[in-house]
C-alpha positions in Angstrom: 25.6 51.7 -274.6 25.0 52.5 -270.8 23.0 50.1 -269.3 21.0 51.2 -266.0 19.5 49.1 -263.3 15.7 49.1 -262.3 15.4 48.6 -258.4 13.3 45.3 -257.4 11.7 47.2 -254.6 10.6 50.6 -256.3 11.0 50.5 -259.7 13.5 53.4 -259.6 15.3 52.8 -262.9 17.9 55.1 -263.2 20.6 52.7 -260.8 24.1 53.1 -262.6 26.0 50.5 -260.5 24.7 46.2 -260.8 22.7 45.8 -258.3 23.7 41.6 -258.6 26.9 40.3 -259.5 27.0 37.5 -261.7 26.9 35.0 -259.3 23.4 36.3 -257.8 25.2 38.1 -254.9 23.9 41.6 -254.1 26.9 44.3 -254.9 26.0 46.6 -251.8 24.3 49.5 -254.2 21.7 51.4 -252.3 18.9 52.6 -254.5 18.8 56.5 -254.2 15.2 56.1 -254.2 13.5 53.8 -251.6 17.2 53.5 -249.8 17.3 49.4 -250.4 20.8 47.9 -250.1 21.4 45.2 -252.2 23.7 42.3 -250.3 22.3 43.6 -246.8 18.7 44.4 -246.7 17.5 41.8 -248.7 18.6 38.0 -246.6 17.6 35.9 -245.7 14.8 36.0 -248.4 15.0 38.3 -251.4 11.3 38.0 -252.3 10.3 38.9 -249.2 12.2 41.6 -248.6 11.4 43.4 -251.4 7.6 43.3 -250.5 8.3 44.0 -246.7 10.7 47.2 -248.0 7.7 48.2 -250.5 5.3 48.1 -248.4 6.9 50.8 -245.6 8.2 53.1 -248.4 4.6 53.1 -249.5 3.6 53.7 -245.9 6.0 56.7 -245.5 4.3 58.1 -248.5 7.2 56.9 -251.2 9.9 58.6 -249.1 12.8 59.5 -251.5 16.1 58.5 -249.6 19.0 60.0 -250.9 20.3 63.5 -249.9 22.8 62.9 -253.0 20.8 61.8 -255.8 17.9 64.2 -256.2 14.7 63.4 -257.2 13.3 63.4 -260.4 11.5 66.4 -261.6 7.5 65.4 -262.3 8.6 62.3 -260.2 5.5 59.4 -260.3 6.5 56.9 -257.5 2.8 55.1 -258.0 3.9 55.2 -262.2 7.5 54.4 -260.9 6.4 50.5 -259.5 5.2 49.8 -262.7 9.1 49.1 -264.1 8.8 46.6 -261.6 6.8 43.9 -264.1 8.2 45.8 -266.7 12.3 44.4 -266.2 11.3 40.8 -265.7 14.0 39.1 -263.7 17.0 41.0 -265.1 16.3 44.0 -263.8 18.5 45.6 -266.4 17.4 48.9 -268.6 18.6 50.4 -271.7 
């Protein structure tokens, strides 16, 4: 069974790639959605940086980042942060 990852930041939940290793350590996976790098954009406190990223993607209007991965079609952002709660700390979706 696939398992997808649910981005801290913006709920995207569609992330293919850990966004954590095992040992807590941020892999480098950019979230297609809000454009968060895990193991860069989030030192030196996690917490924090997910709720200072948050709040300017919510600024720019929920800006989707990737030219690669397109958006979703009927795509909810505001419905989106709700997976946020939803994961707990695992941040892991099947």
């Amino acid at each position: 069974m696939e398992k997808n990852y649910i981005c801290p930041v913006c709920g995207y939940d569609k992330i293919v790639n850990p966004i954590y290793d095992s040992n807590g350590n941020g892999t480098y996976e950019i979230c297609p959605c809000c454009g968060f790098e895990f193991g860069s954009d989030d030192f030196p406190d996690r917490e924090q940086a997910f709720k200072n990223w948050r709040k300017h993607w919510i600024e720019k209007n929920y800006l989707w980042f990737s030219n690669y991965t397109k958006k979703p079609e009927n795509w909810e952002p505001q419905k989106q942060l709700e997976n946020i709660t939803k994961s707990g700390s695992n941040n892991i979706v099947k």
